[in-house]
VMD Tcl script that builds the backbone (N, CA, C; Angstrom):
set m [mol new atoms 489]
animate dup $m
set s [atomselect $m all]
$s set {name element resname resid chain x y z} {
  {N N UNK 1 A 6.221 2.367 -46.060}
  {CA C UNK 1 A 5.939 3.595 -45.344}
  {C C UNK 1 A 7.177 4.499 -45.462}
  {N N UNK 2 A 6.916 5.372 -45.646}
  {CA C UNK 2 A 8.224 7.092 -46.182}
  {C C UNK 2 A 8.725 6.886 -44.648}
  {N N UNK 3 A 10.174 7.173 -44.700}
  {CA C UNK 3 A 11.251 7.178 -43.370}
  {C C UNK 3 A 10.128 7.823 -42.675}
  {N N UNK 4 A 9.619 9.186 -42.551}
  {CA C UNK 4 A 9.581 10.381 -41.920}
  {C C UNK 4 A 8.098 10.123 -41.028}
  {N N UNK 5 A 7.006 9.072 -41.849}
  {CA C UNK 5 A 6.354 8.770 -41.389}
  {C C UNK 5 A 6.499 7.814 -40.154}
  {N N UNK 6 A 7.477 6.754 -40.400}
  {CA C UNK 6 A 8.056 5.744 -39.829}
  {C C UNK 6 A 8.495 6.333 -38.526}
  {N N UNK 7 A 9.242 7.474 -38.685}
  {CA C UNK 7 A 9.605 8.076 -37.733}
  {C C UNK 7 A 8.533 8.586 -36.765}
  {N N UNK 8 A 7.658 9.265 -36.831}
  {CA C UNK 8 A 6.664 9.601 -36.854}
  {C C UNK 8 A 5.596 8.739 -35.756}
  {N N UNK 9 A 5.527 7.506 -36.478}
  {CA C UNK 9 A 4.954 6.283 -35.684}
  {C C UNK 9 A 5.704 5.527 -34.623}
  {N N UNK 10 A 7.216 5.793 -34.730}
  {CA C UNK 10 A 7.703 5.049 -33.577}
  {C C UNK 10 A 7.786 6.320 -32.168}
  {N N UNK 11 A 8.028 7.472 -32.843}
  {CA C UNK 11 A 7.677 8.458 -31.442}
  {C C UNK 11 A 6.280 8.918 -31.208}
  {N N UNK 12 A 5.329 8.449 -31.707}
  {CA C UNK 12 A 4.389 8.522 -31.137}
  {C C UNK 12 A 4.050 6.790 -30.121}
  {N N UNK 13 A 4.468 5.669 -30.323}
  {CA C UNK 13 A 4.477 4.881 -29.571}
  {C C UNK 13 A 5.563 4.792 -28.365}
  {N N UNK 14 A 6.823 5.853 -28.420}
  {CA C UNK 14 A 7.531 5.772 -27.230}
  {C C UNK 14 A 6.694 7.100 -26.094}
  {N N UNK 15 A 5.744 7.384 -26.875}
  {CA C UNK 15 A 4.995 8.901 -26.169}
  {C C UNK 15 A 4.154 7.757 -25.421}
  {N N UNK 16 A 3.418 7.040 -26.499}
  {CA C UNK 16 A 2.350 6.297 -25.469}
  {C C UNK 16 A 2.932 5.105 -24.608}
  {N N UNK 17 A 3.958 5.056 -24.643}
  {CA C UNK 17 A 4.588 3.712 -23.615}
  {C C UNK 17 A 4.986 4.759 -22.548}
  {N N UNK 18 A 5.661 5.942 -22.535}
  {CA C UNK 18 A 6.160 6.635 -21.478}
  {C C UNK 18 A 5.495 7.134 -20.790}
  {N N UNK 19 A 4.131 7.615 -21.389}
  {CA C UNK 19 A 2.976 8.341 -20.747}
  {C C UNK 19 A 2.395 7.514 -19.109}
  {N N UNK 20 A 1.877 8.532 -18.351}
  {CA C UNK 20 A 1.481 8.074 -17.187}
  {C C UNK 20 A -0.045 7.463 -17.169}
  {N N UNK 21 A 0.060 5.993 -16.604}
  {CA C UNK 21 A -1.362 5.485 -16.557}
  {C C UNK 21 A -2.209 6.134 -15.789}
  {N N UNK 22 A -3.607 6.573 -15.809}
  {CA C UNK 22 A -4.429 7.131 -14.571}
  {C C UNK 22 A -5.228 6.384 -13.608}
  {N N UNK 23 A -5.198 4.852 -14.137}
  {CA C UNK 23 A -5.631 3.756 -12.750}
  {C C UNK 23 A -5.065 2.440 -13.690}
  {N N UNK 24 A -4.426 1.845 -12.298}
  {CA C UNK 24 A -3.386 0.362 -13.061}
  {C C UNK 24 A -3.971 -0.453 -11.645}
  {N N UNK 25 A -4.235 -1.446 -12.303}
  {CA C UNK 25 A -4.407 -2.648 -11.494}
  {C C UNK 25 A -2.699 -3.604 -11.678}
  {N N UNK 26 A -2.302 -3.660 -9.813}
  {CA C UNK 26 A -1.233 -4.353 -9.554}
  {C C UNK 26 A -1.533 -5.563 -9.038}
  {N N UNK 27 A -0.532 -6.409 -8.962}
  {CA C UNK 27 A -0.318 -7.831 -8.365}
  {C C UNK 27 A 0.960 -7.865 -7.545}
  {N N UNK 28 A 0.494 -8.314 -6.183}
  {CA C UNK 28 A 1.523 -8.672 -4.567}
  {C C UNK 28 A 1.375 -9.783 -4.458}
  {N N UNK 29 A 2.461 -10.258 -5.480}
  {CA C UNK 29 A 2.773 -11.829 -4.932}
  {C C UNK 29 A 3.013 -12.276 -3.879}
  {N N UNK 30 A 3.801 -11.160 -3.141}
  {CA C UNK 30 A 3.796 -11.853 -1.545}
  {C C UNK 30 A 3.050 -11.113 -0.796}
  {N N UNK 31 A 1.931 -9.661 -1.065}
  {CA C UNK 31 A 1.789 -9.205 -0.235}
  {C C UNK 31 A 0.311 -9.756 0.191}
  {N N UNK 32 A 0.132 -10.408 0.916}
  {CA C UNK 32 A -1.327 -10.713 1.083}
  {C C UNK 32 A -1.225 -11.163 3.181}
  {N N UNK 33 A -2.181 -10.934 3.155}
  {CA C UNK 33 A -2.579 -11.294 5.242}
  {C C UNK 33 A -2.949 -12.513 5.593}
  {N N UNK 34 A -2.463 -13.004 6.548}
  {CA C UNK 34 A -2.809 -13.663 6.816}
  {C C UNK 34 A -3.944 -13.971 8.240}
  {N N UNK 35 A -5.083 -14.003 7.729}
  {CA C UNK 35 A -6.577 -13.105 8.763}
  {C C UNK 35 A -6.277 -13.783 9.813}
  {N N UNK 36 A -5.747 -15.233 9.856}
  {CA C UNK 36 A -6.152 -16.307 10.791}
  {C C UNK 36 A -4.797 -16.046 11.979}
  {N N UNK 37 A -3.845 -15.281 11.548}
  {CA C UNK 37 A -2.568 -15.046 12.591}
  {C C UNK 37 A -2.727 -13.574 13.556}
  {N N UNK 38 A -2.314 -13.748 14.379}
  {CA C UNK 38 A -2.247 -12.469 15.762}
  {C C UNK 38 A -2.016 -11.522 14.809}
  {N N UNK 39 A -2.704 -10.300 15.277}
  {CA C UNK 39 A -1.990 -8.765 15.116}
  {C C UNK 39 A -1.119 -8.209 16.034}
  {N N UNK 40 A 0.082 -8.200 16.163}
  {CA C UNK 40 A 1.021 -7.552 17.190}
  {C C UNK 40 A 1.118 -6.072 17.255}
  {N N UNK 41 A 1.364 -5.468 17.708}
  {CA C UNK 41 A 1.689 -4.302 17.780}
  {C C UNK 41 A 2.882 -3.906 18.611}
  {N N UNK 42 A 3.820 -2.990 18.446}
  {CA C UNK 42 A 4.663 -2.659 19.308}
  {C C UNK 42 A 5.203 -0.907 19.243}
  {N N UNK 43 A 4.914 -0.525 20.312}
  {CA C UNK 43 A 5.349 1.555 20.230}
  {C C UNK 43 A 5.820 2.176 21.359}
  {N N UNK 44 A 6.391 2.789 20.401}
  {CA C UNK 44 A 6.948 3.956 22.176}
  {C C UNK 44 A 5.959 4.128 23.243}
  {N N UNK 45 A 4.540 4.353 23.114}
  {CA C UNK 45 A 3.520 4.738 23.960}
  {C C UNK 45 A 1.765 4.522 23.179}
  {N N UNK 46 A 1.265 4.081 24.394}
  {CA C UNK 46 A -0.238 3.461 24.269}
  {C C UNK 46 A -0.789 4.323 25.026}
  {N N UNK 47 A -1.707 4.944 24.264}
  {CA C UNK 47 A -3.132 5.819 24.881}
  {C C UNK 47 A -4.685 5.223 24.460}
  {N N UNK 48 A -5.238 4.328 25.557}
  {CA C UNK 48 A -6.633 3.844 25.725}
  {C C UNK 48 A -7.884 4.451 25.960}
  {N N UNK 49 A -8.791 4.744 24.774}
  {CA C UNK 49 A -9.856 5.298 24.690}
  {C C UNK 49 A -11.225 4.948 25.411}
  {N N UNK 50 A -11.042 3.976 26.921}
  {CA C UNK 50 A -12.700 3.373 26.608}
  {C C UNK 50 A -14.082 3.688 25.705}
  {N N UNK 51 A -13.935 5.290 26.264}
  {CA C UNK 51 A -15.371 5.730 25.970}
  {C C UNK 51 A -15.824 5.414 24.506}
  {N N UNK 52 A -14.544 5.645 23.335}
  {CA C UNK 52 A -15.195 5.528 22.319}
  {C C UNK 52 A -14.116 3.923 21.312}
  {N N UNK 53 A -13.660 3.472 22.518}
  {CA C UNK 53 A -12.999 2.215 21.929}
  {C C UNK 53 A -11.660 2.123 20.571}
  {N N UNK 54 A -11.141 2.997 21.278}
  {CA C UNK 54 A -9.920 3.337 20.526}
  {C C UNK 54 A -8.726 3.329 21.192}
  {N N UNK 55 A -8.049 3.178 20.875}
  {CA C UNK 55 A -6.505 2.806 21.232}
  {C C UNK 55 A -5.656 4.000 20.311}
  {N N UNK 56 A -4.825 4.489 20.864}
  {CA C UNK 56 A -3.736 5.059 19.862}
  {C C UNK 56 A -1.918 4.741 20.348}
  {N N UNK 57 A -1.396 4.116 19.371}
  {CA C UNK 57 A -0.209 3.813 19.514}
  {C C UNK 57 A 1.020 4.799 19.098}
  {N N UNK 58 A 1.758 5.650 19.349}
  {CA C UNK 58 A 2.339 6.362 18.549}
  {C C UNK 58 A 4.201 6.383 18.787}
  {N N UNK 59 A 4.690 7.338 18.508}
  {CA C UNK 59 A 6.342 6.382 18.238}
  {C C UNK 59 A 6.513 4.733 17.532}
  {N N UNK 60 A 7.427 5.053 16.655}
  {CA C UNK 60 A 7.968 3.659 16.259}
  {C C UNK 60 A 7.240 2.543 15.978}
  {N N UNK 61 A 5.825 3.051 15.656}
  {CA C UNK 61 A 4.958 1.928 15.749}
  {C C UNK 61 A 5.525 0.790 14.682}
  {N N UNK 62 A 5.295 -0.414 14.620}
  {CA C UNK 62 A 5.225 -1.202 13.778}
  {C C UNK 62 A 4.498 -2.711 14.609}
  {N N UNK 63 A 3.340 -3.159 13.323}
  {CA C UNK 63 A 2.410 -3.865 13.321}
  {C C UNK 63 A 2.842 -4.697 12.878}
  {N N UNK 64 A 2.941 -5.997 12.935}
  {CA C UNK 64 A 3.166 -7.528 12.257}
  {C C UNK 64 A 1.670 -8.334 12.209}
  {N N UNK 65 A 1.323 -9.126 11.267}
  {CA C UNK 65 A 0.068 -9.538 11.360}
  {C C UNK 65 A 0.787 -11.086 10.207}
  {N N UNK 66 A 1.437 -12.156 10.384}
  {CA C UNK 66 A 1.760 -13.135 9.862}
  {C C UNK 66 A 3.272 -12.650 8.924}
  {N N UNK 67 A 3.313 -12.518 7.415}
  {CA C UNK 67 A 4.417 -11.956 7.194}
  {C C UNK 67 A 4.241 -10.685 6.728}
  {N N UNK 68 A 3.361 -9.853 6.864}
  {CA C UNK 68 A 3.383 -8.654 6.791}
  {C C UNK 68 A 3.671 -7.638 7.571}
  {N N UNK 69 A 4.247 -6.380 7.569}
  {CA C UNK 69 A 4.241 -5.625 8.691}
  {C C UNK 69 A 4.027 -4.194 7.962}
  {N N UNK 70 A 3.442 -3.469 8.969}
  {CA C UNK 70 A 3.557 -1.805 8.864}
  {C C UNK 70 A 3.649 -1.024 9.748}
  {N N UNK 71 A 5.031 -0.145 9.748}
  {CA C UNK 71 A 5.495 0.801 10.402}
  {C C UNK 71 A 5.073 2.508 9.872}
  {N N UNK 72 A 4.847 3.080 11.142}
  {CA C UNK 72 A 4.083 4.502 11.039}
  {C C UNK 72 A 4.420 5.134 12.364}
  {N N UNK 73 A 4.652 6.676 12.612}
  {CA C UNK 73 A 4.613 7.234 13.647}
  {C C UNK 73 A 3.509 7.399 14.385}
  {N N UNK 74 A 2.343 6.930 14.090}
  {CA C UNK 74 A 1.147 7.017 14.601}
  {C C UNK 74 A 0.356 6.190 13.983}
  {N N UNK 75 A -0.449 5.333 14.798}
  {CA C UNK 75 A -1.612 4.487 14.580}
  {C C UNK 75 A -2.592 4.828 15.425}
  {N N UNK 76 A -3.891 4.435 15.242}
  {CA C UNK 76 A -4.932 4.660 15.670}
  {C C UNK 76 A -5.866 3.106 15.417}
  {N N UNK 77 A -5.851 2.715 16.600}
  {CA C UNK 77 A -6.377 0.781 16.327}
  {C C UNK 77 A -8.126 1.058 16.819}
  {N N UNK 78 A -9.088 0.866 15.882}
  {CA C UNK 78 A -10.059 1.067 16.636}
  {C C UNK 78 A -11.085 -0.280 16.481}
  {N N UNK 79 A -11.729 -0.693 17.918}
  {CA C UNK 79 A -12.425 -1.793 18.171}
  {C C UNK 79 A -13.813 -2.004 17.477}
  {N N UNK 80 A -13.862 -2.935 17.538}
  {CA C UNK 80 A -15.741 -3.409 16.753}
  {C C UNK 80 A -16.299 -3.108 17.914}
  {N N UNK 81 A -17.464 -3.431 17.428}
  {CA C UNK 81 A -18.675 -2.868 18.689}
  {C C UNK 81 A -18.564 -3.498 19.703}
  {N N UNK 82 A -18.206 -4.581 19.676}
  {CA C UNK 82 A -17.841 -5.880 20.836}
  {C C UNK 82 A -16.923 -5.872 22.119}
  {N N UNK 83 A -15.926 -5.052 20.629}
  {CA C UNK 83 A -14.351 -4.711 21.490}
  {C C UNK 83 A -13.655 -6.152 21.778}
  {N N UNK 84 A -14.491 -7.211 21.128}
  {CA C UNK 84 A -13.182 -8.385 21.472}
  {C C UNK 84 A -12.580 -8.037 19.905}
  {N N UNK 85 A -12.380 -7.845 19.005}
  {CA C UNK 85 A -11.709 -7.598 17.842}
  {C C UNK 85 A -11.243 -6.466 17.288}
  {N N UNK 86 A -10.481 -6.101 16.810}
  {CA C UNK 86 A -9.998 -4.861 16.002}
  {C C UNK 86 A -10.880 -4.747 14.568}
  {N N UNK 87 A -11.407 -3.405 14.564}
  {CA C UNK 87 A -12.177 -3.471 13.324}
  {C C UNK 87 A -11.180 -2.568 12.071}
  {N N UNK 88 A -10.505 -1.698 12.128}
  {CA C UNK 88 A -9.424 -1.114 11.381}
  {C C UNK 88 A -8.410 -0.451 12.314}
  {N N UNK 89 A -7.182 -0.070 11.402}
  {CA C UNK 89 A -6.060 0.631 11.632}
  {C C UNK 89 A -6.556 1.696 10.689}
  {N N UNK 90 A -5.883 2.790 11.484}
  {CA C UNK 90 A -5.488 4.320 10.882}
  {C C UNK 90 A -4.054 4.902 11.193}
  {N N UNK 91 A -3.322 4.177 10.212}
  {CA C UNK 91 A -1.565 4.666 10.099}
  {C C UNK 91 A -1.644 5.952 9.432}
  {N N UNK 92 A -0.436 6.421 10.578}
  {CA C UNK 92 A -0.532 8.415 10.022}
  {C C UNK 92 A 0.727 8.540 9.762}
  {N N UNK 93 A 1.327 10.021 9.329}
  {CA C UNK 93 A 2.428 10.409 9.456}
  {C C UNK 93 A 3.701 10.245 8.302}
  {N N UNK 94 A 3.616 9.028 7.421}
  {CA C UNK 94 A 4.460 8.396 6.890}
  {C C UNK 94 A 4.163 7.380 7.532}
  {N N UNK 95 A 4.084 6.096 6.200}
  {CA C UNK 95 A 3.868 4.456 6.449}
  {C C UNK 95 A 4.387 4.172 5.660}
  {N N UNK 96 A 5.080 2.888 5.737}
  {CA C UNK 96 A 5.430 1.914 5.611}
  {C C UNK 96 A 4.784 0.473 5.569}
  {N N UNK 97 A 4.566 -0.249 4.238}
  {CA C UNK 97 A 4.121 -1.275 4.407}
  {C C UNK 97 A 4.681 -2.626 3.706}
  {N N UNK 98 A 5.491 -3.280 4.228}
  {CA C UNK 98 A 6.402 -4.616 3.501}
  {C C UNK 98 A 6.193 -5.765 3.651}
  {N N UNK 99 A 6.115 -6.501 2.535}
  {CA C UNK 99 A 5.843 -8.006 2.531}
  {C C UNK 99 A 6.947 -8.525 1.550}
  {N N UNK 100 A 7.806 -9.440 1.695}
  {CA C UNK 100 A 8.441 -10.267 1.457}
  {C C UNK 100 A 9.682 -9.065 0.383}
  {N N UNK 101 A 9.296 -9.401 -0.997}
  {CA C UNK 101 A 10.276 -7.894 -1.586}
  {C C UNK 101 A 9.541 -7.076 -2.325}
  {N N UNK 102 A 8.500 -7.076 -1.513}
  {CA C UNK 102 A 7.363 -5.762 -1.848}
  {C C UNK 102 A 7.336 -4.486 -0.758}
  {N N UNK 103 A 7.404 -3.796 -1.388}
  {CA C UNK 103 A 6.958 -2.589 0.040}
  {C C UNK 103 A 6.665 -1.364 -0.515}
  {N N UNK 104 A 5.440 -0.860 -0.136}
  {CA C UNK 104 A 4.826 0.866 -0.120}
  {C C UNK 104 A 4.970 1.749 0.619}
  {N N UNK 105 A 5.018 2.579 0.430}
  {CA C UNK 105 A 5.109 4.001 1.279}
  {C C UNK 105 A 4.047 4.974 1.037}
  {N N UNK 106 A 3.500 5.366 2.160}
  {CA C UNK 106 A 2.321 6.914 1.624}
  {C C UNK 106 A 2.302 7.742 2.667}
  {N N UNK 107 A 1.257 8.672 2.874}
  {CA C UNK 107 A 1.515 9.337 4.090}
  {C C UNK 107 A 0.356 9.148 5.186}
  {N N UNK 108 A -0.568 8.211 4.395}
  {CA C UNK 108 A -1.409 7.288 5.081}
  {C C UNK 108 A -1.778 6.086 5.075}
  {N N UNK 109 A -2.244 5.111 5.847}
  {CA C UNK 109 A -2.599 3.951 5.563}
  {C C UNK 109 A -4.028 3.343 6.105}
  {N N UNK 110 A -5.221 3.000 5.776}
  {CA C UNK 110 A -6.190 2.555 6.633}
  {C C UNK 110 A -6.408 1.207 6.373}
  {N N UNK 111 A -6.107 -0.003 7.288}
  {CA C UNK 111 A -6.402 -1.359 7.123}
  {C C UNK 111 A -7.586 -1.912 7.848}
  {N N UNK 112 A -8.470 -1.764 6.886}
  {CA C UNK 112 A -9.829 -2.630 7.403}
  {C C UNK 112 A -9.477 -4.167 7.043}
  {N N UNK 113 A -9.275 -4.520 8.551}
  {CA C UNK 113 A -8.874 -5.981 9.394}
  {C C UNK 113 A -10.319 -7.123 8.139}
  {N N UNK 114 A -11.854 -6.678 8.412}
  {CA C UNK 114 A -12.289 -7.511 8.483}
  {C C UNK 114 A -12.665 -7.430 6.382}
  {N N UNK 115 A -12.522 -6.322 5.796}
  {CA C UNK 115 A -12.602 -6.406 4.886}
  {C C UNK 115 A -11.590 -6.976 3.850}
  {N N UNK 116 A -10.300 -7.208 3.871}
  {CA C UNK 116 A -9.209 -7.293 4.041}
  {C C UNK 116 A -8.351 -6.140 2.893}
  {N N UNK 117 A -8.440 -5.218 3.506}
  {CA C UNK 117 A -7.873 -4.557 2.525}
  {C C UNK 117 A -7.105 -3.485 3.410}
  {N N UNK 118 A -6.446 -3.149 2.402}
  {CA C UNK 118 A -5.691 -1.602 2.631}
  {C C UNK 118 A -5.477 -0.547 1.865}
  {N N UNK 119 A -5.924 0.432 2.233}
  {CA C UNK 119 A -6.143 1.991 1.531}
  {C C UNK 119 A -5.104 2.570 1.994}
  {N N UNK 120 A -3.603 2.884 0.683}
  {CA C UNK 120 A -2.698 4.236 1.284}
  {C C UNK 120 A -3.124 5.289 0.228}
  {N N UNK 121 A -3.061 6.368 0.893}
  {CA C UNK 121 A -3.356 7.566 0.326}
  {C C UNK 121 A -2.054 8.612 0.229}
  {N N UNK 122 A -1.512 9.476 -0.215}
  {CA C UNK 122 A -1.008 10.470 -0.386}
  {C C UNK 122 A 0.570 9.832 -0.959}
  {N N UNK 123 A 0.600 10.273 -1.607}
  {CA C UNK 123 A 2.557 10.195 -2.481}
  {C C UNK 123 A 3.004 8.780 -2.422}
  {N N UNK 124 A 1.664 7.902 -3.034}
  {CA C UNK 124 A 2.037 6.790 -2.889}
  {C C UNK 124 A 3.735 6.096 -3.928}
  {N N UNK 125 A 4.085 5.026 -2.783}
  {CA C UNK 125 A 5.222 4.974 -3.633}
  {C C UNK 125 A 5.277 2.887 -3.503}
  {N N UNK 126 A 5.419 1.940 -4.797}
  {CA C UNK 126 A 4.993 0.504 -4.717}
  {C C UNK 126 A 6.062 0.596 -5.071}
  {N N UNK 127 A 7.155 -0.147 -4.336}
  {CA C UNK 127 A 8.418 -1.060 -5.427}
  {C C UNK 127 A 8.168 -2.815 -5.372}
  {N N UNK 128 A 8.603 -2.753 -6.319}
  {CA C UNK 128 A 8.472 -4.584 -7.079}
  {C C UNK 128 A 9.407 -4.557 -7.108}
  {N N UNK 129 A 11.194 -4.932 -6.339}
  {CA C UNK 129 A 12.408 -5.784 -6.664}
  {C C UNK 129 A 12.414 -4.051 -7.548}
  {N N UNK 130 A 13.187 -3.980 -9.100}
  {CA C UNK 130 A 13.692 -2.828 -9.321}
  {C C UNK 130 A 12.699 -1.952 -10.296}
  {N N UNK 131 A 11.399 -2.359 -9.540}
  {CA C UNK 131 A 10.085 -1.190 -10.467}
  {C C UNK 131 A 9.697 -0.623 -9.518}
  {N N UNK 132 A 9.004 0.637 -9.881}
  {CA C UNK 132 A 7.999 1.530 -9.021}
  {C C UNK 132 A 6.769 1.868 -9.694}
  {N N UNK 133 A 6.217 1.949 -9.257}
  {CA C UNK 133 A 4.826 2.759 -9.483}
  {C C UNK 133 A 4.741 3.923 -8.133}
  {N N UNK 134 A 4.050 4.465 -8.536}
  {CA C UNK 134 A 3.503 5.990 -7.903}
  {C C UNK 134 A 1.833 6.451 -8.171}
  {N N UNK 135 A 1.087 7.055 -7.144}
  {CA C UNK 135 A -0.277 7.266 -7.411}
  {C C UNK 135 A -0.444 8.065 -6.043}
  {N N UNK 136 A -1.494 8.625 -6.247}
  {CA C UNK 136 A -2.065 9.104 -4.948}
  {C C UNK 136 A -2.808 8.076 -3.672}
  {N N UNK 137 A -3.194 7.146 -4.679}
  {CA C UNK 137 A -4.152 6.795 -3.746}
  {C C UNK 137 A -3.952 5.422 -4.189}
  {N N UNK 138 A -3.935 4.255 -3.327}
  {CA C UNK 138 A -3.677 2.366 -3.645}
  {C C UNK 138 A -4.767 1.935 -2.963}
  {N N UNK 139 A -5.517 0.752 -3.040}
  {CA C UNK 139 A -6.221 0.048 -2.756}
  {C C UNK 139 A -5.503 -1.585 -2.754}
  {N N UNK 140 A -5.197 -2.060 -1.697}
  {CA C UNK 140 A -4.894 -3.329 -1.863}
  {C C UNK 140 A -5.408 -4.173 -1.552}
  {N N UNK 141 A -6.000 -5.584 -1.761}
  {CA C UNK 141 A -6.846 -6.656 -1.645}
  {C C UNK 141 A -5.833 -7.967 -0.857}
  {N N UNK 142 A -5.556 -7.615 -0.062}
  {CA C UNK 142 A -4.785 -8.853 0.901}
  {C C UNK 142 A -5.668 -10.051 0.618}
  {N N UNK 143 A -6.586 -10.135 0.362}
  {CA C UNK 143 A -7.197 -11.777 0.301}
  {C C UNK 143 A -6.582 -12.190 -0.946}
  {N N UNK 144 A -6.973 -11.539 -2.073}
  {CA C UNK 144 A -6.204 -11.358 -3.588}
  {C C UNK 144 A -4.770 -11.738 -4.008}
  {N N UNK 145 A -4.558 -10.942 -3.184}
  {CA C UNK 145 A -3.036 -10.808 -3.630}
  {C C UNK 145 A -2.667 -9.103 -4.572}
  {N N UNK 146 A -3.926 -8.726 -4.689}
  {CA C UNK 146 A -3.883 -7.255 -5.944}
  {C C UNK 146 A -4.420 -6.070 -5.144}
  {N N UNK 147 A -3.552 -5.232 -6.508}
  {CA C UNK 147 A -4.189 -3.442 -5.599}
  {C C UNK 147 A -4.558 -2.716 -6.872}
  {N N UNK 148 A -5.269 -1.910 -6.921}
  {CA C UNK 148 A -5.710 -1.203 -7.824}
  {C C UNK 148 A -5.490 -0.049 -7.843}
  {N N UNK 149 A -4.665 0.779 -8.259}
  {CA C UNK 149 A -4.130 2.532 -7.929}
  {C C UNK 149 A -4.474 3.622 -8.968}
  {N N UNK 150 A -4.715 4.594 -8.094}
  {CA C UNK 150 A -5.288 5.601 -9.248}
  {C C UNK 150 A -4.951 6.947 -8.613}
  {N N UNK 151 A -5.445 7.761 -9.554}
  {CA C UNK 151 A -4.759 9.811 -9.079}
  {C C UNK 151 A -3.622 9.436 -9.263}
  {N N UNK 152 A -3.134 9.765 -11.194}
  {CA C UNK 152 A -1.962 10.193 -11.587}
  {C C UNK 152 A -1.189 9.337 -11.559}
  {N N UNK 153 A -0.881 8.320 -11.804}
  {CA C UNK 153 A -0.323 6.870 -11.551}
  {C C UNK 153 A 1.152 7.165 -12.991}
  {N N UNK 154 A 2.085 6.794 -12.260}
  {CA C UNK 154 A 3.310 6.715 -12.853}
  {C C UNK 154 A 3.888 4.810 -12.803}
  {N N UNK 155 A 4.526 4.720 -13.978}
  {CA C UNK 155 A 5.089 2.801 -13.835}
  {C C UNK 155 A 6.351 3.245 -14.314}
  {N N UNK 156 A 7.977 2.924 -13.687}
  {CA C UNK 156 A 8.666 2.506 -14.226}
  {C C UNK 156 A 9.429 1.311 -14.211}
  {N N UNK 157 A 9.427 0.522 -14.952}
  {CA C UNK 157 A 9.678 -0.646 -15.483}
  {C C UNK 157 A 11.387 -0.863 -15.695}
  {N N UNK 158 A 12.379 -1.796 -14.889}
  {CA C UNK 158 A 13.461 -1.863 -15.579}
  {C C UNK 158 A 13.330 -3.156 -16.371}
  {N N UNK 159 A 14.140 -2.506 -17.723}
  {CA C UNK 159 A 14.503 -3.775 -18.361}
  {C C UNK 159 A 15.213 -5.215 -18.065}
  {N N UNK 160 A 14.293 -6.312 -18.167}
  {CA C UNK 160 A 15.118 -7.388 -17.057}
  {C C UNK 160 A 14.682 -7.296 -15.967}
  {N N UNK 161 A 14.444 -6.510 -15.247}
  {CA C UNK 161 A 14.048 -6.661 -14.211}
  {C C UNK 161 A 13.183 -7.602 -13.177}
  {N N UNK 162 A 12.980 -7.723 -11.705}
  {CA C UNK 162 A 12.182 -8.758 -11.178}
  {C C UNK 162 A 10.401 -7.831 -11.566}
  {N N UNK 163 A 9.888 -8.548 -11.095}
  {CA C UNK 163 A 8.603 -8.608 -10.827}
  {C C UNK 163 A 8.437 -8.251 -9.307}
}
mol reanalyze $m
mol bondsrecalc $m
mol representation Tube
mol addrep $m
């Protein structure tokens, strides 16, 4: 192959390695729930909804549920029909969500308890030890261990790096 072509073919493969994925399926080795342990909660202030079975926690919130936790200036815990169980969280404001040396950031978070998952939405940000990814929007599968992210998805990868 002529230099120029050669050339040619290796910057068009550093174009397609640099380029941004538009939906990447991830893996959270440590981030997964554990369904069968307490949900804690702890905040500056608790406001109790009877009528429509909602709770809102706001200041300093942060949630522990086994080794996971997520911190947000505002949560919104709302009950199953029963009201003996929590049926989802609605983290606002900026969240925070860390498991072992995993942790996300967005500017929302919704954890449906019984589905086991978690939806962050807006400027999402995943570090793995010394990688990131970025997307609008994450889907994570706590039973799994995986999340699936999409809207504009960025990966950077260090060389050597952990996982």
């Amino acid at each position: 192959m002529p230099s120029n072509l050669r050339l040619l073919a290796a910057a068009a493969a550093l174009v397609l390695l640099a380029a941004p994925i538009h939906a990447q399926e991830v893996t959270f080795g440590t981030m997964r729930a554990d369904s069968d342990a307490p949900v804690e909660v702890s905040a500056d202030q608790l406001s109790v909804n009877q009528s429509d079975g909602t709770a809102l926690y706001s200041g300093n919130v942060v949630i522990g549920q086994g080794e996971m936790r997520l911190s947000a200036p505002r949560v919104l815990v709302v009950y199953a029909e029963t009201r003996n169980a929590i049926a989802r969280l609605e983290a606002t404001g900026g969240v925070t969500l860390v498991s072992g040396t995993e942790a996300a950031e967005a500017e929302r978070a919704d954890y449906d308890i019984d589905a086991g998952t978690v939806t962050m939405s807006g400027n999402v940000l995943l570090t793995q030890g010394d990688n990131a990814l970025t997307s609008e929007r994450m889907v994570v599968d706590l039973d799994s261990g995986t999340a699936q992210m999409d809207g504009r998805v960025r990966t950077v990868l260090q060389p050597g790096g952990s996982e």
